[in-house]
Structures are given as structure tokens and as C-alpha cells.
NUKOL-645426 format. One record per residue (C-alpha): residue in one letter; y, x, z. Coordinates in nm, 2 decimals, m for minus. Each point is the difference from the previous one (the first is absolute). Layout:
% NUKOL-645426
R aa  north   east     up
R  a      Y      X      Z
...
END
This chain:
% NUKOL-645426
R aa  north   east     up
R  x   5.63   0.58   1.43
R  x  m0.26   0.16   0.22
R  x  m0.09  m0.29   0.17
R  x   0.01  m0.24  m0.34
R  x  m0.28   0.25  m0.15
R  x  m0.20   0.02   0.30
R  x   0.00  m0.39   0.01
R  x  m0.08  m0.03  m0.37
R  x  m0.29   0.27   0.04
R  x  m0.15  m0.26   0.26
R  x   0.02  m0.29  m0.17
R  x  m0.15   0.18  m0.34
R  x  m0.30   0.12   0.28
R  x  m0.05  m0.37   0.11
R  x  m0.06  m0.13  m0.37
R  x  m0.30   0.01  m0.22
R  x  m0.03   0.28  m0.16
R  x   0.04  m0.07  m0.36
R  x  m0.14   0.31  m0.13
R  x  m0.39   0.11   0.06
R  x  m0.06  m0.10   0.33
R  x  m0.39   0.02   0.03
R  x  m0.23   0.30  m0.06
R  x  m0.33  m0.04   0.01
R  x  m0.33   0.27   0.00
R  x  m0.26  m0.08  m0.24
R  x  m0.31   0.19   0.05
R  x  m0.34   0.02  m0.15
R  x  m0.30   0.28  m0.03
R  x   0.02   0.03  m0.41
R  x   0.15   0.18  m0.24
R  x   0.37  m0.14  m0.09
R  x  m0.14  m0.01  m0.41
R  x  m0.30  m0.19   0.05
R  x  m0.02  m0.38  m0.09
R  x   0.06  m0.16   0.33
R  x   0.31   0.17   0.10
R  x   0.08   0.01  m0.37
R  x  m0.09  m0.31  m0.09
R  x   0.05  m0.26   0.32
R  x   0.16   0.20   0.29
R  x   0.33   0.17  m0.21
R  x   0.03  m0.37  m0.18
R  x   0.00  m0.16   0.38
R  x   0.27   0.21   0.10
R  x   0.20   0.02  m0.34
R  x   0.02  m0.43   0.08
R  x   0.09   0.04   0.38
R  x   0.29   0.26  m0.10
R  x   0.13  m0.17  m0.26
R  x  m0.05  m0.39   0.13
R  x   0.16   0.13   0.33
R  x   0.28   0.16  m0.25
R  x  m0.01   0.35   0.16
R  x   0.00  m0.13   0.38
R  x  m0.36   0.11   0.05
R  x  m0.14   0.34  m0.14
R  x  m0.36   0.10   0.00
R  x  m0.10   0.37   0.01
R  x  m0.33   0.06  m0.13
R  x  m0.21   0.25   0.18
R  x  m0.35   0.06  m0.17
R  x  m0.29   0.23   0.07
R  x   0.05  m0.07   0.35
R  x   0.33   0.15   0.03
R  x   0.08  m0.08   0.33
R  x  m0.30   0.11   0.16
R  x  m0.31  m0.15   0.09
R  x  m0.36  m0.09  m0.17
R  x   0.01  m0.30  m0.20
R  x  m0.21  m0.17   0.31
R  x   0.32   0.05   0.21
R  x   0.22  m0.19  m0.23
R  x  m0.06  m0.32   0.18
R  x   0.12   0.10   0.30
R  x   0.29   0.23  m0.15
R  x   0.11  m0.38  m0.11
R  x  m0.06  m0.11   0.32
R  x   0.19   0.27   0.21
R  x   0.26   0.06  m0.25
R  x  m0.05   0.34  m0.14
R  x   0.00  m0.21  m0.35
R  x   0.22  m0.33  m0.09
R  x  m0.29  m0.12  m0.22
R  x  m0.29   0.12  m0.10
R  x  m0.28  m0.06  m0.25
R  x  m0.34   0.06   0.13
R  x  m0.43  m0.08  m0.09
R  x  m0.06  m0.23   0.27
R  x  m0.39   0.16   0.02
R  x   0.17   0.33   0.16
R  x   0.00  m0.14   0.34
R  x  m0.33  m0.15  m0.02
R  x  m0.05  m0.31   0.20
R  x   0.38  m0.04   0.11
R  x   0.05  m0.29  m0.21
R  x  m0.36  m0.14  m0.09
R  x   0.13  m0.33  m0.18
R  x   0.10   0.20  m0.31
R  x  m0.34   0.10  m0.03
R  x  m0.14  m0.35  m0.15
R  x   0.20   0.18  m0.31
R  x  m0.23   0.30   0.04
R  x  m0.32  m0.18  m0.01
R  x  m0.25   0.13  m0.29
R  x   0.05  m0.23  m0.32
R  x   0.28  m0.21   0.19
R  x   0.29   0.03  m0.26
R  x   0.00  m0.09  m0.39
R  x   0.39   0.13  m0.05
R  x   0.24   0.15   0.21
R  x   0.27  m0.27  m0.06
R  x  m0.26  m0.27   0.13
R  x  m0.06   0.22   0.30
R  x   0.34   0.12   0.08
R  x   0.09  m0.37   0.05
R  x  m0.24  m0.12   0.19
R  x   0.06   0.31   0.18
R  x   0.40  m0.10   0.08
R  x  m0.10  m0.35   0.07
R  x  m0.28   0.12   0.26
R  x   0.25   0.21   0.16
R  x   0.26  m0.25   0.03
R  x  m0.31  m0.23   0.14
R  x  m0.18   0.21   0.21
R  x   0.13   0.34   0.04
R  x   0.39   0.05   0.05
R  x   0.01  m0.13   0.34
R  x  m0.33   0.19   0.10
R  x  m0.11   0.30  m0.12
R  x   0.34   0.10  m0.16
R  x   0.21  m0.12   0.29
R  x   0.19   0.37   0.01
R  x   0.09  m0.05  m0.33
R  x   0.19  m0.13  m0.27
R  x  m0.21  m0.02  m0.32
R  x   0.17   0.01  m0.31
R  x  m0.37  m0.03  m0.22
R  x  m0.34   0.01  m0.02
R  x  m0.18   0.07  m0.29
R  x  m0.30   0.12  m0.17
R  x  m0.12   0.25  m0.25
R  x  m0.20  m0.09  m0.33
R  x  m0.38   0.03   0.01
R  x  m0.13   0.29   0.14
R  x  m0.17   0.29  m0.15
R  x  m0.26   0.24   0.07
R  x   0.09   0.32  m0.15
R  x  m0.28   0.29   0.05
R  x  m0.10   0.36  m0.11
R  x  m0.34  m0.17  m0.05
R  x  m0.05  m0.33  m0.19
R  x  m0.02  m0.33   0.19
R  x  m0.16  m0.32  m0.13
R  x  m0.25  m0.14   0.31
R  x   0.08   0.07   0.38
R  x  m0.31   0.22  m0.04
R  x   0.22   0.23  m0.17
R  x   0.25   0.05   0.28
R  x  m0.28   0.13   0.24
R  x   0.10   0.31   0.16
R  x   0.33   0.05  m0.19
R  x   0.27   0.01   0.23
R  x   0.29  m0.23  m0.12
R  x   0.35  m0.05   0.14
R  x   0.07  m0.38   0.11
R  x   0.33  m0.14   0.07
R  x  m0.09  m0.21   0.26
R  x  m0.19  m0.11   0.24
R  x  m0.19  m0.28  m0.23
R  x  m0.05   0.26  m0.24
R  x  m0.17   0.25   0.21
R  x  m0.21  m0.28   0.11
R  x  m0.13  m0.05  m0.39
R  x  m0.02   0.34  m0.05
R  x  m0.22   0.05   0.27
R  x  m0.24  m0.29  m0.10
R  x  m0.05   0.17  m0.29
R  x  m0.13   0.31   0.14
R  x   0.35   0.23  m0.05
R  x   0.15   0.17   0.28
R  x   0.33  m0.18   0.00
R  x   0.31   0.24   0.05
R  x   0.31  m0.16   0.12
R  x   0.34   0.18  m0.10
R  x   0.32  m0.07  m0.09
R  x   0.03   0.03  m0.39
R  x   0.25   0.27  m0.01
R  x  m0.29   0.19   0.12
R  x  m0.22  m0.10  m0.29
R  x   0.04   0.22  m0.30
R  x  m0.04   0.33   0.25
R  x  m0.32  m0.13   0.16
R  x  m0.12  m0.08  m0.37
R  x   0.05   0.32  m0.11
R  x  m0.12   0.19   0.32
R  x  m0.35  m0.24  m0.04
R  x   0.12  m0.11   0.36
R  x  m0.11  m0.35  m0.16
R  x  m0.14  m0.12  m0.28
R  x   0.14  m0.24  m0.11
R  x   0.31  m0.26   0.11
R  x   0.09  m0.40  m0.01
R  x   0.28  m0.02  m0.10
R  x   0.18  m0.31  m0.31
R  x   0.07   0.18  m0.34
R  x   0.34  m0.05   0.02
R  x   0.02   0.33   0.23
R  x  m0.23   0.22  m0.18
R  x   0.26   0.19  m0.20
R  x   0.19   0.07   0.30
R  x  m0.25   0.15   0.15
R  x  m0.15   0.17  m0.29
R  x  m0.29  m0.19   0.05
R  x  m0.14   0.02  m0.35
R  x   0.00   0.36  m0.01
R  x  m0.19   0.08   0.35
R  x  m0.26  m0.24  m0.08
R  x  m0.18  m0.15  m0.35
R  x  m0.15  m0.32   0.11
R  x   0.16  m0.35   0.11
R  x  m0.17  m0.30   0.04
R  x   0.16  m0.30   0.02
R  x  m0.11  m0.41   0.03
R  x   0.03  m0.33  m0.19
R  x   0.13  m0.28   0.16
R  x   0.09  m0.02   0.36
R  x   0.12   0.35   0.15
R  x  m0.32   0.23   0.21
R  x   0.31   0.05   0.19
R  x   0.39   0.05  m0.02
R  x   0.26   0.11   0.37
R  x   0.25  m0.15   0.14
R  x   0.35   0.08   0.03
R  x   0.28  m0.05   0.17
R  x   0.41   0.01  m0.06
R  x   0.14   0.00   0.40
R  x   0.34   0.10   0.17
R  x   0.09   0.05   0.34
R  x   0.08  m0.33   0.17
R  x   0.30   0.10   0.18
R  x   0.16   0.17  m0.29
R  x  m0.05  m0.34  m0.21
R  x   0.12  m0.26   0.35
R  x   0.27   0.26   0.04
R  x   0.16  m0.07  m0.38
R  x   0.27  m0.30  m0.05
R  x  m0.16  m0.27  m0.14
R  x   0.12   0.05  m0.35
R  x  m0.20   0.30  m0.04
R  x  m0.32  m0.13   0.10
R  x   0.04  m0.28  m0.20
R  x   0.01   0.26  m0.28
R  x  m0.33   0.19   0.15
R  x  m0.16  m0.37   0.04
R  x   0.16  m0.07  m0.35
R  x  m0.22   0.29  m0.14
R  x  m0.25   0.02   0.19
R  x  m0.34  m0.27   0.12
R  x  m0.20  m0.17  m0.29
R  x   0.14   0.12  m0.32
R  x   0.02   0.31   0.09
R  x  m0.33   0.03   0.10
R  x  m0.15  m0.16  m0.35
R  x   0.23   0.23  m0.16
R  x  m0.14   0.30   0.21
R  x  m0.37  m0.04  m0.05
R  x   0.05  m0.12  m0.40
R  x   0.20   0.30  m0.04
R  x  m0.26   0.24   0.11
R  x  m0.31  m0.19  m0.11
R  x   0.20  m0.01  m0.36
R  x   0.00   0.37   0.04
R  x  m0.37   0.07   0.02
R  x  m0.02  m0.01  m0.39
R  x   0.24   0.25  m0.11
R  x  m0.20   0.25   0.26
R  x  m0.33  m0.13  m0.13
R  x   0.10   0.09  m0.33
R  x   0.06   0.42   0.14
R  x  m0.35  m0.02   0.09
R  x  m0.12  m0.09  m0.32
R  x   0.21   0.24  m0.24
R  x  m0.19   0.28   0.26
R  x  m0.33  m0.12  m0.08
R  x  m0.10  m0.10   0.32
R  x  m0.26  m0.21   0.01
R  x   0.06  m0.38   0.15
R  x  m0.26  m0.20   0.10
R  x   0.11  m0.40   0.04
R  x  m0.28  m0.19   0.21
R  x  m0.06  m0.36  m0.15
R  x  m0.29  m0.12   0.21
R  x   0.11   0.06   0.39
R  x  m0.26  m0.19   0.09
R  x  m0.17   0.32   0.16
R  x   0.36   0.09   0.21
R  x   0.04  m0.31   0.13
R  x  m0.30  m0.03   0.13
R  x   0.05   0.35   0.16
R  x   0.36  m0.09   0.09
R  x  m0.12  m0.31   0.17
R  x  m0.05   0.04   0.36
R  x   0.38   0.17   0.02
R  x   0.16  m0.35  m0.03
R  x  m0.26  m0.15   0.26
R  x   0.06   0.28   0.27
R  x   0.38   0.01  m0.09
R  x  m0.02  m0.39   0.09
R  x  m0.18   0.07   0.35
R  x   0.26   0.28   0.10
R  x   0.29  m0.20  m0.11
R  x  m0.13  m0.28   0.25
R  x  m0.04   0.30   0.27
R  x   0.38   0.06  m0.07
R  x   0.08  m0.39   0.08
R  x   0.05  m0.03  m0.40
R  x  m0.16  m0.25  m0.20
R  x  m0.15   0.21  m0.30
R  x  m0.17  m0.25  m0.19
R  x   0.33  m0.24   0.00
R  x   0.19   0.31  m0.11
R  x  m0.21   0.01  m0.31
R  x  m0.07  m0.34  m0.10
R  x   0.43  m0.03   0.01
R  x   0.01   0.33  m0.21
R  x  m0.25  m0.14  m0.26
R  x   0.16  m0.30  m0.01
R  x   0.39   0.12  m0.05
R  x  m0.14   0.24  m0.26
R  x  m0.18  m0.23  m0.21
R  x   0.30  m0.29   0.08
R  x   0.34   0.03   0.09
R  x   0.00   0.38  m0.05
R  x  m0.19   0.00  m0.36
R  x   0.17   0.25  m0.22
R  x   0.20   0.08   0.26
R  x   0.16  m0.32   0.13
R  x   0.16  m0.04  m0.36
R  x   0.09   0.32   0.09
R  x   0.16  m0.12   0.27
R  x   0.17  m0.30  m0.19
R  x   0.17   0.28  m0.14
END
């Protein structure tokens, strides 16, 4: 009998297991309640759990639970202290320059458009090179960004000397133009620096305001008609040897749920979020101030896209390719979003 068990107990160890199999460590650097964990990163991993049928489980660590400043979390992906992890591209500032055609003042006019043209460019241009270490899930955007102030904003004149948080390296770039002393920090770090007068102001979409209790620390936002003064880049990624190391029916479900759709889903989601926090502002009062002739910013803004052009050719990269192709998918193929991504 002894030996009958111990030979069943081996061949039970050799099979698949049929119950879950596969966990996997999600982390990211906000709040588990605000929209994009809410909203994009809880639904991802509700589909992978339940299309895998329990094989594959996904803890959720926010807040940077694991450890680490949200510029780490690219490399915590990389090295394996997370399975996946959602990350602002911007945070490691000139690691992956291609994304920042997205980043370019008044380059996007939606976030399904851009997130796109963002996926196809990667798939074109970007997953063999600058994200080599990785296995990227999605790339999105955010909706159009917003200026939000403790002192009104409606020419770059007014931004002189008022030091504003930027998300990225673009943004600093516009900020500075404009006379402000741009402050780069992770946006965790936002609402204390706000309310210490460490800055001024931030950049950040509306769609994260009431997380951050934006519309309390500060009583101005001004925001832009038509093409975005800027939006960030993000980026869905899990470690590559986790994913290679799966059988090949579980990453056909992270592939399934995963790529193009997701990423149109991802950057509608939270640019279909900005009005709902929009709307906070407004029952406080605040003031918002919606720019309808940029004619003055873009002349400020500019020389950015010329001398991001010149260091992208520095880099080996063809910058001015990398933006005609952008303009072209978002006004083509990748209008409202692909078809949303032919649904």
C-alpha cells in the first residue's frame, strides 16, 4: 500500500496542476481606491483570474507596498521583486525616449487615439529596443492635461516664478519655457508639497484630482481646447521570465487580455474619468479657466518639439519619423480609438 501511494503521489506531482497554479505580484505607487487601480488595473486582473479559471491569481499591492519609489518600479519588473507592474513611463526620464512623441506639447486630441498609436508604435519601434527586458502588457495615455494652481493661470506669463510639479521630463521642459521652476515628483508626493507650499502648483489630468484632494489644496485649474498642452505616458509591464516561464495556455490568456484593446480601454477609461472629477472642482467653486486660443502656448511650446527632434537623432532615433507615424495613426487607423480597437 505504501508503495501504491507514494507512486500515486508522484504521478499527481508530474501533472498540471488543475487548481491555481500561477500567482502573480501586481504593483503600482497609488492608492488601491483611485481610478486606475479601480477602474483598469482590478478589471485586468478580475479577466486574467477568471479567463485562466483560477489557475493564475493576482495580488494587488498598492501604495508601493513592496518597497521602492515609483521610479524603481521598472526595474522591480525587471529584476523580479514585482510580477507586473504599472508604471508613468516619464519617471525614469530618458530610458525610453520613443514614448515621448506622446508627450510632446499639443500632440494628442484623445486618449483613445493616442493610446493606439502608442501600442502600434511599440509593436513597430519599441518592443524589441528600448523594452527588450520586458514584457509589456499596455501603453496608454491619460486625458488632456491640466494645470491646476494656487494662483490663476491663463498665458505662460502667468506661470513665471510659480513653481509647478511636472510629471515628466517633456513637462518640465514646458514648464520651464514659461518661466516656472519645474518640480519633478512622483504624484503620491503631490497633495503634501501643495499643502507645505513646497510647489505651487502640479500637472497633473483631472481624472486624479479627487484622489489627491487636488481641489481642496488649490482653487485654480486651467485647462485647453483642442489638442492636449500635454498628457504622460504609461505603461502595463511584467517580468519576462515570469511570463516565458508560464505554459502556453496561460499566456495566451495574458496575450488574450492584454496588447491593443486593452490599451484603448486603459486610456478611454481614465480620460472618461476626467469629467466626474471636473465636476468636484466645480461644486467647490474653484475657479477653471479653459484656454481657447493657444496660439500664444504653442508658440512658446515650440522649440521643445525641434530640440526633442535633434536629441532623438543624438540617440540614433529618428524623432521626426516618430511623429509624423504618430499623427498619422491618430488621425487614421487609430481615430476614436482604432474603432476602439474594432472592439
Amino acid at each position: 500500500m505504501t508503495r501504491t501511494l507514494l507512486a500515486a503521489l508522484l504521478a499527481l506531482a508530474a501533472l498540471p496542476a488543475t487548481a491555481q497554479e500561477v500567482t502573480l505580484k501586481m504593483h503600482q505607487f497609488l492608492p488601491a481606491q483611485a481610478n486606475v487601480p479601480k477602474l483598469i488595473l482590478d478589471v485586468w486582473a478580475d479577466r486574467i483570474e477568471e479567463a485562466s479559471e483560477g489557475r493564475i491569481q493576482v495580488d494587488r499591492y498598492p501604495s508601493m507596498q513592496l518597497g521602492g519609489t515609483p521610479p524603481d518600479l521598472i526595474d522591480q519588473a525587471i529584476d523580479g521583486v514585482a510580477d507586473v507592474v504599472w508604471t508613468v513611463v516619464g519617471y525614469t526620464p530618458g530610458r525610453f525616449p520613443s514614448t515621448e512623441v506622446f508627450e510632446l506639447p499639443f500632440m494628442v486630441p484623445d486618449a483613445r487615439a493616442a493610446s493606439c498609436a502608442y501600442w502600434t508604435l511599440f509593436e513597430r519601434h519599441m518592443a524589441d529596443a528600448e523594452f527588450a527586458d520586458l514584457k509589456v502588457l499596455g501603453t496608454w495615455v491619460h486625458g488632456p492635461g491640466v494645470i491646476h494652481a494656487a494662483e490663476p493661470v491663463e498665458t505662460p506669463a502667468d506661470l513665471r516664478g510659480l513653481k509647478v510639479r511636472g510629471g515628466s521630463r517633456m513637462v518640465n521642459e514646458l514648464l520651464e519655457a514659461a518661466g516656472a521652476t519645474p518640480v519633478g515628483m512622483p504624484v503620491p508626493a503631490v497633495p503634501e508639497a501643495l499643502s507645505k507650499g513646497v510647489i505651487d502648483g502640479t500637472t497633473v489630468p483631472w481624472e486624479v484630482t479627487t484622489s489627491l484632494r487636488i481641489p481642496e489644496l488649490v482653487e485654480f485649474h486651467t485647462e485647453f481646447e483642442g489638442p492636449a498642452l500635454y498628457v504622460l505616458t504609461f505603461v502595463l509591464a511584467m517580468n519576462k521570465g515570469r511570463y516565458e516561464a508560464l505554459p502556453a495556455d496561460l499566456q495566451a490568456v495574458i496575450d488574450d487580455n492584454s496588447g491593443l484593446a486593452f490599451s484603448v480601454f486603459a486610456g478611454g477609461t481614465q480620460e472618461d474619468a476626467d469629467a466626474p472629477a471636473r465636476e468636484v472642482a466645480v461644486e467647490m467653486g474653484n475657479e477653471i479657466f479653459t484656454v481657447t486660443d493657444t496660439s500664444e502656448w504653442k508658440t512658446l511650446v515650440a522649440p521643445i518639439r525641434e530640440a526633442w527632434t535633434a536629441d532623438m537623432a543624438e540617440r540614433g532615433l529618428d524623432g521626426a519619423m516618430l511623429i509624423a507615424e504618430a499623427e498619422a495613426l491618430m488621425a487614421g487607423a487609430c481615430a476614436g480609438g482604432g474603432a476602439t480597437a474594432a472592439e
